[in-house]
MARMI-643064 format. One record per residue (C-alpha): chain; residue number from 1; x, y, z; residue in one letter. Coordinates in steps of 0.25 Angstrom, whole numbers, plus 5000, padded with zeros to 4 digits. Layout:
<figus>
FIGU   chain   resi      X      Y      Z   resn
FIGU       A    NUM      X      Y      Z      a
...
</figus>
This chain:
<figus>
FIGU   chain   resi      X      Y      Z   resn
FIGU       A      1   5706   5205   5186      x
FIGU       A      2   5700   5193   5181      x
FIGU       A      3   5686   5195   5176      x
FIGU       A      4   5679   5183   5183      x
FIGU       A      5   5686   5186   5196      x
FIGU       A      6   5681   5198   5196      x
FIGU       A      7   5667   5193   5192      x
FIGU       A      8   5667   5184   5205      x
FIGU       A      9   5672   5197   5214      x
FIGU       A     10   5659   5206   5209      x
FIGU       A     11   5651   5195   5213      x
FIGU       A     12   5655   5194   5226      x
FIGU       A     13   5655   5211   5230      x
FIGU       A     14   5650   5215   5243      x
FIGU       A     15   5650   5229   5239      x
FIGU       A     16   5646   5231   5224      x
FIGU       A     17   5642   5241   5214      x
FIGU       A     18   5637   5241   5200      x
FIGU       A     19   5636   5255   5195      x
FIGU       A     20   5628   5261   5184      x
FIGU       A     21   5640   5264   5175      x
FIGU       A     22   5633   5268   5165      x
FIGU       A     23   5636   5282   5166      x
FIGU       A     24   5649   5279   5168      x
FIGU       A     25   5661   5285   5159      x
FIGU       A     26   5675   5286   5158      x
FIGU       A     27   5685   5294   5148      x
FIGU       A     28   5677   5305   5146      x
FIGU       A     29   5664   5294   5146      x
FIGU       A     30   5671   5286   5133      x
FIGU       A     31   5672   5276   5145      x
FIGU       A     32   5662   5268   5151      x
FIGU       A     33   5661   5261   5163      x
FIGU       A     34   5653   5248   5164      x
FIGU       A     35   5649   5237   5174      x
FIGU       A     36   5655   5243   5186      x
FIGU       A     37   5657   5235   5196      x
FIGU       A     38   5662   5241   5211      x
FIGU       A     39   5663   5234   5223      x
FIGU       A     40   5670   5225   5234      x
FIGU       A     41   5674   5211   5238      x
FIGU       A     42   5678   5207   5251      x
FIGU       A     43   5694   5213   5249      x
FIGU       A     44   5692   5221   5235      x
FIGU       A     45   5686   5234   5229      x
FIGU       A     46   5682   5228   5215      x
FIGU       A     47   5680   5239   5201      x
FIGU       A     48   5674   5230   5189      x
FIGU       A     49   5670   5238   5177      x
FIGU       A     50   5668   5239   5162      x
FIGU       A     51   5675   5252   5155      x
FIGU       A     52   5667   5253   5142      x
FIGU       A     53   5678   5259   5132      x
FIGU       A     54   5670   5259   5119      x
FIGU       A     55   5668   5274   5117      x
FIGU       A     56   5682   5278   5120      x
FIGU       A     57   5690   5281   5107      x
FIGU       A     58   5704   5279   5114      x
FIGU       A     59   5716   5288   5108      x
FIGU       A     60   5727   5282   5104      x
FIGU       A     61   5737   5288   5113      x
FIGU       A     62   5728   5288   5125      x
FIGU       A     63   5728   5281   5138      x
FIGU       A     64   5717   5281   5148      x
FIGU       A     65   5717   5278   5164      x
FIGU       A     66   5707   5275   5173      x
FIGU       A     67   5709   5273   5186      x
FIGU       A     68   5698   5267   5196      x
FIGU       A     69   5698   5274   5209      x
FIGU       A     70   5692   5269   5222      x
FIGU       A     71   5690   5280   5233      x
FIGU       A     72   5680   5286   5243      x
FIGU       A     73   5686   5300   5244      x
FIGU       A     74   5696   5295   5255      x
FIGU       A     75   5703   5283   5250      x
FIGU       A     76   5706   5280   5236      x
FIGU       A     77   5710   5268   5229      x
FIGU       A     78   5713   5265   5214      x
FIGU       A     79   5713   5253   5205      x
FIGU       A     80   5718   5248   5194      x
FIGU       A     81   5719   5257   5182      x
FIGU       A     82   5712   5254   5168      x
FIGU       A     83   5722   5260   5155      x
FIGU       A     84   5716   5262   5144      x
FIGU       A     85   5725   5266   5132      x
FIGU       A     86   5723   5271   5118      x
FIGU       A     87   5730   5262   5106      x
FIGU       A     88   5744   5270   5107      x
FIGU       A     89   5743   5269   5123      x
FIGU       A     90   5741   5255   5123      x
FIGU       A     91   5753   5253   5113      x
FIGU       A     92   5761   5261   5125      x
FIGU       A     93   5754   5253   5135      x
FIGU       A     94   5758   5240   5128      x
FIGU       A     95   5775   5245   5126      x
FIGU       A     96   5777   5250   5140      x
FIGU       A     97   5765   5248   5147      x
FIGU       A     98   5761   5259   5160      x
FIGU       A     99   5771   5258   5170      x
FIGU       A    100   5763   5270   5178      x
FIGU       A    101   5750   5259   5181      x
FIGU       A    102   5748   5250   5190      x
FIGU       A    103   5748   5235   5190      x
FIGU       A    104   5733   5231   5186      x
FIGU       A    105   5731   5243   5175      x
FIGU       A    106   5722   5239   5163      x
FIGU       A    107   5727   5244   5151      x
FIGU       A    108   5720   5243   5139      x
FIGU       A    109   5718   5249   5125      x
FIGU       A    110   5705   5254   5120      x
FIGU       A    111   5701   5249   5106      x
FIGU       A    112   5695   5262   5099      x
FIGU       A    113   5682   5258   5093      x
FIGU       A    114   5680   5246   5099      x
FIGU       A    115   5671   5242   5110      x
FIGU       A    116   5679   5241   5123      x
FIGU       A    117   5677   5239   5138      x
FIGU       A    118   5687   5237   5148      x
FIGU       A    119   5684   5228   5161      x
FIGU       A    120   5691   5234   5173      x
FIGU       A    121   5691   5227   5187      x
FIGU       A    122   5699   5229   5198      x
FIGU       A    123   5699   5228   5213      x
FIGU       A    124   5706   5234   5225      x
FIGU       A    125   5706   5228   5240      x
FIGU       A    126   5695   5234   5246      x
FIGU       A    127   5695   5245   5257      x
FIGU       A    128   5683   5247   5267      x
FIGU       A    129   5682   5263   5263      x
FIGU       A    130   5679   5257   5247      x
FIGU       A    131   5664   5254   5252      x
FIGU       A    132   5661   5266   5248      x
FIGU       A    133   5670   5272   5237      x
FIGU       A    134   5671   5277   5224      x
FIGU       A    135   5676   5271   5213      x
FIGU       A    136   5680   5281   5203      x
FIGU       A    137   5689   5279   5189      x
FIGU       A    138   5701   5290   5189      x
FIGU       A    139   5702   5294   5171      x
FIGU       A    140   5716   5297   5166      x
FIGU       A    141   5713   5301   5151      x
FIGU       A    142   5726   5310   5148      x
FIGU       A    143   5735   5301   5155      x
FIGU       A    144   5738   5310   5168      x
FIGU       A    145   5740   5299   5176      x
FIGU       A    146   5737   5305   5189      x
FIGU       A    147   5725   5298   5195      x
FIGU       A    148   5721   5309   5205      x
FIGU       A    149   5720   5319   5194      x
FIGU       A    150   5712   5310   5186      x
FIGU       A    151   5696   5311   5180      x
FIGU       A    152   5688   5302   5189      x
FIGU       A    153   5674   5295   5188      x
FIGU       A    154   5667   5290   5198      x
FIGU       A    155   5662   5276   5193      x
FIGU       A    156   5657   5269   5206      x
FIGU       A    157   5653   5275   5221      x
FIGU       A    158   5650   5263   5230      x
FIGU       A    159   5639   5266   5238      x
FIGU       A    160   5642   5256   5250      x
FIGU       A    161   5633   5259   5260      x
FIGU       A    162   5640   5259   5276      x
FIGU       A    163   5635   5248   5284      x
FIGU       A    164   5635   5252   5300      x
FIGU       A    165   5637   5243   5310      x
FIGU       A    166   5635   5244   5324      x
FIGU       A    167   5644   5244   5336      x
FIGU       A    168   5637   5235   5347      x
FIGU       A    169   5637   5241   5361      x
FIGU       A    170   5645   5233   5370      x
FIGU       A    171   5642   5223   5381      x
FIGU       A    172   5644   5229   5396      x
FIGU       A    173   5645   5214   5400      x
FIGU       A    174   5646   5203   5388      x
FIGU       A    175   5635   5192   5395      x
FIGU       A    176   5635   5178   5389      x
FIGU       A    177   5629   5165   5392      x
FIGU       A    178   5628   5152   5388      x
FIGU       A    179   5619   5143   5391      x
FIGU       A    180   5614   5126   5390      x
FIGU       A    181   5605   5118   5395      x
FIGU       A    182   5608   5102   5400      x
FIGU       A    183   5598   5091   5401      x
FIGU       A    184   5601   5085   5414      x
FIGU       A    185   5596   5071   5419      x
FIGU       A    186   5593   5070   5435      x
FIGU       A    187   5588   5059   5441      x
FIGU       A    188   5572   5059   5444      x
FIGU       A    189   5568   5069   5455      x
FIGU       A    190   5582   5070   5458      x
FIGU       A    191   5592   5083   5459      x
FIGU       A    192   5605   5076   5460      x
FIGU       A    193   5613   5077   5447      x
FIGU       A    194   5621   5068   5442      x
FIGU       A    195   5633   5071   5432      x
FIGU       A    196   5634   5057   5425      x
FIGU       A    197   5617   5055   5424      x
FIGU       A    198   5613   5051   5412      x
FIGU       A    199   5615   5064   5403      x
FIGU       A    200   5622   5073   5412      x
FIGU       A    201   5636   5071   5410      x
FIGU       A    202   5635   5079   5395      x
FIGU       A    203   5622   5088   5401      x
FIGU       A    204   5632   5094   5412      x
FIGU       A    205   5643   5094   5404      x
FIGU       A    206   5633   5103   5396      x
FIGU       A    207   5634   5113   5407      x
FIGU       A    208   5648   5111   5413      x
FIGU       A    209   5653   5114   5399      x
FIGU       A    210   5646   5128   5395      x
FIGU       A    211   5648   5133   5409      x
FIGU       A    212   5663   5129   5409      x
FIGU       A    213   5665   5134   5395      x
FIGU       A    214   5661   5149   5399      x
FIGU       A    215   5668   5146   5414      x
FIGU       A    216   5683   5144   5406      x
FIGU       A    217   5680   5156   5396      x
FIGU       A    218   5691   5167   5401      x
FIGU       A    219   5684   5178   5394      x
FIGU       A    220   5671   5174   5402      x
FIGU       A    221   5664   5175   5416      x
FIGU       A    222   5653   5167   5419      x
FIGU       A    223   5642   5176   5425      x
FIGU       A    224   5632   5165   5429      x
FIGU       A    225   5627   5151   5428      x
FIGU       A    226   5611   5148   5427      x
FIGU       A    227   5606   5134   5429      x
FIGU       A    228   5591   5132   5426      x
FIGU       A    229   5584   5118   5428      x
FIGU       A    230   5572   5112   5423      x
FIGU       A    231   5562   5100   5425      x
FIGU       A    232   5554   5096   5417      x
FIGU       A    233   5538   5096   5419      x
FIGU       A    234   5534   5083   5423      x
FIGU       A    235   5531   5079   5439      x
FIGU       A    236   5529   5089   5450      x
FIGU       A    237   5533   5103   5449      x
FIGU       A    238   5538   5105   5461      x
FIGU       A    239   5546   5093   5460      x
FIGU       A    240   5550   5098   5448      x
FIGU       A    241   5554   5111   5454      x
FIGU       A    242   5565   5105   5463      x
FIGU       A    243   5570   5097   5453      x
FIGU       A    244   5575   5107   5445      x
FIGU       A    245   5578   5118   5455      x
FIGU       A    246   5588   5109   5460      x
FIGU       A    247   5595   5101   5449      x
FIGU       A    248   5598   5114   5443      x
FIGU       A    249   5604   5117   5457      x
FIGU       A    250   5612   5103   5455      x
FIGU       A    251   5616   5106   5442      x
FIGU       A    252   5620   5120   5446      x
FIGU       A    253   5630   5114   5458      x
FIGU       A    254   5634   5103   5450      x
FIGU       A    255   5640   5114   5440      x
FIGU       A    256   5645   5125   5450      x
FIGU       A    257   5654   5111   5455      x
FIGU       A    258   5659   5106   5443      x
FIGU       A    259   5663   5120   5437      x
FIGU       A    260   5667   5127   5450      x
FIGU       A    261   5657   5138   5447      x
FIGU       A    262   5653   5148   5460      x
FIGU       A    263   5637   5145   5463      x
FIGU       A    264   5634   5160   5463      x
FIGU       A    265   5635   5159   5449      x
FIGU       A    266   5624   5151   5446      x
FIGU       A    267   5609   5152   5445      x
FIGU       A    268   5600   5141   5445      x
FIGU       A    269   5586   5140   5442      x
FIGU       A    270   5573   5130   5437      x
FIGU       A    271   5562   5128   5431      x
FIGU       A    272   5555   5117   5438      x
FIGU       A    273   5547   5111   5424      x
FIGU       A    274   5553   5115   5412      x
FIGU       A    275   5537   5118   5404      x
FIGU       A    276   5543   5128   5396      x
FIGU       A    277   5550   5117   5389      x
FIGU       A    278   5540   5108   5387      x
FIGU       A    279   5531   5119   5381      x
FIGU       A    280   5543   5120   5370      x
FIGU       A    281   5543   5105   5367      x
FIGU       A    282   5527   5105   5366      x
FIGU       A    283   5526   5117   5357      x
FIGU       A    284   5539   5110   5350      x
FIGU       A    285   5534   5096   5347      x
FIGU       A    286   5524   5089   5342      x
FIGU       A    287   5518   5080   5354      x
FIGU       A    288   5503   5072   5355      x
FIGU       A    289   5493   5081   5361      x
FIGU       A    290   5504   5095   5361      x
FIGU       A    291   5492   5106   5361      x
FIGU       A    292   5487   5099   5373      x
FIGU       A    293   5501   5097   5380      x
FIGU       A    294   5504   5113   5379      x
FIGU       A    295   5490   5116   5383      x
FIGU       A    296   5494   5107   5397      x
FIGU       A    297   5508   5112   5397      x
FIGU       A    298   5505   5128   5396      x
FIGU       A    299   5492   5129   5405      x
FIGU       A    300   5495   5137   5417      x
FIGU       A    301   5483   5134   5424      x
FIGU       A    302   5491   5122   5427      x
FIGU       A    303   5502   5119   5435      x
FIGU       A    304   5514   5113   5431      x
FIGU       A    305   5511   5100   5438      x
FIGU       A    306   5498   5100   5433      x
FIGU       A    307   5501   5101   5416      x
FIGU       A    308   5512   5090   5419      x
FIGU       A    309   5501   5080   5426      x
FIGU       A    310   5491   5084   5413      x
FIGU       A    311   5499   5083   5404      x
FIGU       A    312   5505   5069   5407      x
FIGU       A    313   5488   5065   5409      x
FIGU       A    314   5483   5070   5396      x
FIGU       A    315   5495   5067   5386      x
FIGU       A    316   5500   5055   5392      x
FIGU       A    317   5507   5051   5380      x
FIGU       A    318   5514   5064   5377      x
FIGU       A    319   5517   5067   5391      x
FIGU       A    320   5527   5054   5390      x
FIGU       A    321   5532   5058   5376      x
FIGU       A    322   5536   5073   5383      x
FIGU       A    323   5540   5067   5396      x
FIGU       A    324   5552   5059   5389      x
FIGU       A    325   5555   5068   5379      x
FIGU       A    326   5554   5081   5381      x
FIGU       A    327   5554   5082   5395      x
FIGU       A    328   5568   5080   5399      x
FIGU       A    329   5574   5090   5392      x
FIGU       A    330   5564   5098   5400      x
FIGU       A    331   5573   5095   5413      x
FIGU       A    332   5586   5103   5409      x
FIGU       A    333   5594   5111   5416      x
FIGU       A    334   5599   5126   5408      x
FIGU       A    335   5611   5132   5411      x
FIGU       A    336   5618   5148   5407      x
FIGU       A    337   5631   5152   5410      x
FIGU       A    338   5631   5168   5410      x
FIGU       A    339   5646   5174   5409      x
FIGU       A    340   5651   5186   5405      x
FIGU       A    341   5663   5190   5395      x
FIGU       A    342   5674   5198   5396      x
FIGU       A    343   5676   5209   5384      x
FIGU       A    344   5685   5206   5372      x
FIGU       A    345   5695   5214   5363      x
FIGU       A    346   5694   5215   5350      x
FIGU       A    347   5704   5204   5348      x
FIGU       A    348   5698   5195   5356      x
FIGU       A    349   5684   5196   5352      x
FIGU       A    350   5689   5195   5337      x
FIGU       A    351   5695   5180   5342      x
FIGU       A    352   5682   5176   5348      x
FIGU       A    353   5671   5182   5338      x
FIGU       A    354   5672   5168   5334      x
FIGU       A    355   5675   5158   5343      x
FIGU       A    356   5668   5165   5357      x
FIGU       A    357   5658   5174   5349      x
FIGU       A    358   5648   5174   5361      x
FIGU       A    359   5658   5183   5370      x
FIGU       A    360   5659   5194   5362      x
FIGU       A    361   5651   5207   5363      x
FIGU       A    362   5646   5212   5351      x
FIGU       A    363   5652   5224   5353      x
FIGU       A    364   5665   5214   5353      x
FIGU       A    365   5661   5208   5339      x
FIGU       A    366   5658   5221   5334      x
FIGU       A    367   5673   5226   5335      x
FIGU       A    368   5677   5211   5331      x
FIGU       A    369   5671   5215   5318      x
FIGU       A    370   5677   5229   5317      x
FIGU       A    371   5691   5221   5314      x
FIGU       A    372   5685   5218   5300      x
FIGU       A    373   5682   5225   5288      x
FIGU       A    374   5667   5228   5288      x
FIGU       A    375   5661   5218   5280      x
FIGU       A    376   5671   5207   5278      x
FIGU       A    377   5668   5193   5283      x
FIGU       A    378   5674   5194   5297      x
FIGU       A    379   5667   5208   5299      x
FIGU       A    380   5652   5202   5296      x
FIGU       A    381   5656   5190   5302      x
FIGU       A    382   5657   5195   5316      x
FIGU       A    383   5643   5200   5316      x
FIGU       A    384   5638   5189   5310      x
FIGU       A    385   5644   5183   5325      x
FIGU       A    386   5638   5194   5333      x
FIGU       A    387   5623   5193   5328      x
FIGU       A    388   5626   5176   5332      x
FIGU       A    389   5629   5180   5344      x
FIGU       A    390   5619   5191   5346      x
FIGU       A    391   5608   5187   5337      x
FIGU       A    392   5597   5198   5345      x
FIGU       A    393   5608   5209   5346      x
FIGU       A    394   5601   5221   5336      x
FIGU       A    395   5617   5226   5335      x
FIGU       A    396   5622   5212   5330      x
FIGU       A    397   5611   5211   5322      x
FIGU       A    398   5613   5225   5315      x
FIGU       A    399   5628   5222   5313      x
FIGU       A    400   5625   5209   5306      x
FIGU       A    401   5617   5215   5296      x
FIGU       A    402   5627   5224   5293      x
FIGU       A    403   5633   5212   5288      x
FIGU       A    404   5625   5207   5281      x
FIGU       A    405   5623   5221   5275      x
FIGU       A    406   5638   5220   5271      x
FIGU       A    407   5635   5205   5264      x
FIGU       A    408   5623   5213   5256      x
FIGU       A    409   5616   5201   5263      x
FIGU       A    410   5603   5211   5267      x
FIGU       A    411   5592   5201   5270      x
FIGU       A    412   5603   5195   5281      x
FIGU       A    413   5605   5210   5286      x
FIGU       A    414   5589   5213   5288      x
FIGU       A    415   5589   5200   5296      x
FIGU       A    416   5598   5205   5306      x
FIGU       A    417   5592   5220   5305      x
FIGU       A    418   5579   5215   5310      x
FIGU       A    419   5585   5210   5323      x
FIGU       A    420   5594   5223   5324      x
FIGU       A    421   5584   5231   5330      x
FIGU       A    422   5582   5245   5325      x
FIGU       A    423   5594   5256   5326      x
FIGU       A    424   5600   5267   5318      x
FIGU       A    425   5610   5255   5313      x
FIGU       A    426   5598   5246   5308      x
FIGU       A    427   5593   5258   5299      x
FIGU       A    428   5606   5259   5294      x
FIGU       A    429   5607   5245   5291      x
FIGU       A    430   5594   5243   5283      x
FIGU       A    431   5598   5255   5276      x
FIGU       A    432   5612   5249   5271      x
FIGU       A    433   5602   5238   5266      x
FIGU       A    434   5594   5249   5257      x
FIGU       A    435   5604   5253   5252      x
FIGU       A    436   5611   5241   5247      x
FIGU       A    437   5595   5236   5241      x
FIGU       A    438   5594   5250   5234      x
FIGU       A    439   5582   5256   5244      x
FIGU       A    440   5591   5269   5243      x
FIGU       A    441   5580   5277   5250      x
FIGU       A    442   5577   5267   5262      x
FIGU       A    443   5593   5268   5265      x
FIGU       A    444   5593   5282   5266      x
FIGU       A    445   5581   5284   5276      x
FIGU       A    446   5588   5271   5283      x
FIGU       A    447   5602   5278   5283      x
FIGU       A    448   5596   5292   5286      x
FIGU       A    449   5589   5284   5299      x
FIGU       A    450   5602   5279   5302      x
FIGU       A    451   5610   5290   5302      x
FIGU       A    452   5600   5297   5312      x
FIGU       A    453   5603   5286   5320      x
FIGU       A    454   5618   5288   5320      x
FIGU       A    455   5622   5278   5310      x
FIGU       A    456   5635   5284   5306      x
FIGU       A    457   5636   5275   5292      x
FIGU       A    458   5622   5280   5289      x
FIGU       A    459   5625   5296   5285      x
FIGU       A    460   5638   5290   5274      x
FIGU       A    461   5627   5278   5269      x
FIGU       A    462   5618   5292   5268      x
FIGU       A    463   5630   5298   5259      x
FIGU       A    464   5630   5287   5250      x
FIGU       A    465   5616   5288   5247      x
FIGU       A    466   5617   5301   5245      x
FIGU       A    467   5627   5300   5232      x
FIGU       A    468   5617   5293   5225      x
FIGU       A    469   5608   5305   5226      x
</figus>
C-alpha cells in the first residue's frame, strides 16, 4: 500500500488506537514492534506498524512468517502475511518464489548486522463485530506452516466501548398540524369579505393552499380546522368584539365553500383586540416615550377602551407611528389544520424519511435507521432528522448524541444530553464520553448506574474496563 495513502487513511479513523508497543516483541523478542497503529475507516479494518529487526541475527537458511490476525473469539479474519528470509532463503525466494502464499505477502531478507525496520500496512473490509477485537500476530519460526498451530502475540485489543440507543415507544395515534396565519384586508366596520380586496387574493390562497395540501395527502385525515380572528386595539371594544367574532365566521364559510370541507370540522374563535401583540412590538422596538406606552398598555386597572383613549391623548405622535405601522398586522386571522396519519412499513417510511419527515413516528425513524450499519452516514443521518422534527423529545435527543458520540464529536453530544432528560440510557451515554476522554473511574460508576438501570450495553462496556485491570 502506498505510504501517503495510508498516511491520509489514519487521519481520517473513527475508531483508532496507538498502543504502547514498547513492550512489544516478536521472534523470541529479537523483533519489535513499533508505531502501531489499529483502527477503522468508513469500509476498512486498517494495521500500520514498524517491525524493528535490528537485533535479529537471521540464519542463513531460515525463513520466518508472521501472520496478523483479526478475531474476537468468534469470528477471525487474516491479513496479508510479512516473510522474512535469511540470505540462502531469500536466494530461494528469489529462483522460485512461494507458490503456498498469498497475493500481497511481503517478502523480505534481513541484512544481519544492519539496522533494519520493516513498515507493514494492510487493511481488510471492515465487519461490525471488529469494534471490539484482537488483533493478534500468528509466528512461524520452523516453517510449520500451519497457522492454527502457530505461536501468537496479542499486539492490539480495541477497547471500543458499546454505544446504546434507545428504541422510541410508539404513537397510539400519529397527531400532526400545520399551521399559518394570513393578513386579511376588510372594509372599515364591515364583515363581508371580499376575495379580490386589496391583499386577499395571495392571503387566502395562504389558506386554501395548506388546507388543500393536507386534504389531497392519501396517507392523511384531517381531524380538525381552527380559525382564530383578531382586531386590533384601537376604537371601541365592543365594536371590536363583533368585528372579529364574525370575520373569522366569514372567513370560516368562505373556506368550508371553496374546499367542500363538512362545517363540523371547524372551530372558530377570537380575540377581540389583539394586546398581546402589541405588547411584543413595544418591548421589540425602539419608539418615542416606549416605557410610558407599556405602562398604559399593561395597567389592568384599566379597561381596554380606556388604555387605547390614553394612549392616543398622551403620545400623540407615537400613537399614529403604531397605528400605521404596526397595527395592521395586528388584525390577522390564524389558522390549524389537525389530521392524523396512517402507520407506515419500513419501506415506506424509508422513502419519506426524506421528503415527508414530519409523518413518521419516531418509532418509524428508529427502524428506518436500523436498515444501516450503525454509524455510517445514513445511519446518523436519520437521527439527526428525528431530533429536527422532535427537537423536545428527551428520546430523540439521546439518540442523537449517540451520534455524535459515534463522530467523536462530544461537545455536540453533551448538547443534546442536556435536553434528554435523565434515564438509565443518559448515564450510559455520558459514560461512553468518560471513557473516550480517559476519565476511567467516572465511566465505571456511569456504566455501573446504567446497568442497574437495565442498559444491556452497559454490563460488556463493564467487561472492557475490567481488562485493563
Amino acid at each position: 500500500m502506498n505510504k501517503y495513502f495510508l498516511s491520509c487513511i489514519l487521519a481520517g479513523l473513527t475508531l483508532s488506537a496507538l498502543a504502547d508497543d514498547r513492550s512489544l516483541r516478536l521472534a523470541e523478542e529479537a523483533i519489535t514492534v513499533q508505531n502501531l497503529k489499529v483502527g477503522k475507516t468508513a469500509d476498512n479494518f486498517v494495521l500500520d506498524m514498524d517491525l524493528c529487526l535490528d537485533s535479529l541475527d537471521m540464519p542463513s537458511n531460515e525463513r520466518f512468517v508472521f501472520t496478523p490476525i483479526v478475531g474476537d473469539g468468534s469470528n477471525e479474519r487474516f491479513m496479508p502475511q510479512l516473510v522474512v528470509n535469511g540470505r540462502k532463503q531469500q536466494i530461494m525466494y528469489q529462483r522460485h518464489g512461494y507458490k503456498d502464499f498469498e497475493e500481497g505477502t511481503q517478502v523480505v531478507r534481513r541484512q544481519n548486522g544492519d539496522p533494519q525496520t520493516l513498515h507493514y500496512s494492510a487493511v481488510l473490509p471492515y465487519e461490525p463485530w471488529m469494534q471490539n477485537a484482537n488483533v493478534e500476530i500468528a509466528e512461524d519460526l520452523c516453517g510449520c506452516g500451519d497457522i492454527l498451530e502457530q505461536n501468537r502475540t496479542l499486539i492490539h485489543r480495541l477497547r471500543r466501548p458499546l454505544i446504546a440507543y434507545l428504541r422510541p415507544q410508539a404513537e397510539a395515534r400519529k397527531a400532526r398540524h400545520e399551521e399559518g396565519r394570513a393578513f386579511l384586508d376588510f372594509p372599515v366596520d364591515r364583515i363581508e369579505l371580499y376575495p379580490d380586496y386589496r391583499k386577499n387574493p395571495r392571503e387566502l390562497e395562504k389558506i386554501l393552499s395548506t388546507i388543500e395540501l393536507v386534504k389531497k395527502d392519501p396517507n392523511v385525515s384531517i381531524t380538525g380546522i381552527s380559525i382564530h380572528g383578531y382586531a386590533s386595539p384601537e376604537g371601541n371594544y365592543a365594536h371590536n368584539e363583533y368585528l372579529a367574532e364574525n370575520r373569522a365566521k366569514t372567513l370560516k364559510d368562505y373556506v368550508a365553500g371553496r374546499l367542500d370541507i363538512d362545517e363540523s370540522l371547524f372551530r372558530v374563535e377570537s380575540t377581540p383586540e389583539d394586546w398581546e401583540g402589541l405588547l411584543r412590538y413595544l418591548r421589540e422596538n425602539n419608539i418615542e416615550n416606549k416605557e410610558e406606552l407599556l405602562a398604559i398598555a399593561q395597567d389592568e386597572d384599566l379597561t381596554y377602551d380606556q388604555r387605547d383613549l390614553k394612549m392616543r391623548a398622551a403620545y400623540p405622535q407615537a400613537y399614529r407611528y403604531m397605528l400605521d405601522n404596526w397595527y395592521p398586522a395586528l388584525r390577522h386571522s390564524d389558522y390549524v389544520v389537525n389530521y392524523s396519519v396512517r402507520p407506515f412499513s419500513v419501506d415506506e417510511a424509508k422513502e419519506l424519511i426524506h421528503t415527508k419527515p414530519q409523518q413518521l413516528s419516531l418509532e418509524e425513524m428508529y427502524l428506518v435507521a436500523q436498515t444501516y450499519e450503525p454509524g455510517s452516514k445514513e445511519f446518523n443521518e436519520v437521527f439527526e432528522i428525528a431530533v429536527r422534527m422532535f427537537p423536545d423529545d428527551p428520546t430523540a435527543n439521546l439518540n442523537a448524541a449517540c451520534t455524535r458520540i459515534e463522530r467523536e464529536d462530544y461537545d455536540g453530544a453533551e448538547a443534546y444530553l442536556r435536553k434528554a432528560g435523565s434515564s438509565p440510557y443518559v448515564d450510559h451515554a455520558r459514560a461512553v464520553i468518560a471513557l473516550r476522554r480517559g476519565q476511567t473511574e467516572e465511566a465505571r460508576t456511569l456504566f455501573r448506574k446504567a446497568q442497574q438501570g437495565g442498559v444491556p450495553e452497559a454490563a460488556e462496556n463493564l467487561k472492557l474496563l475490567d481488562l485493563d485491570r
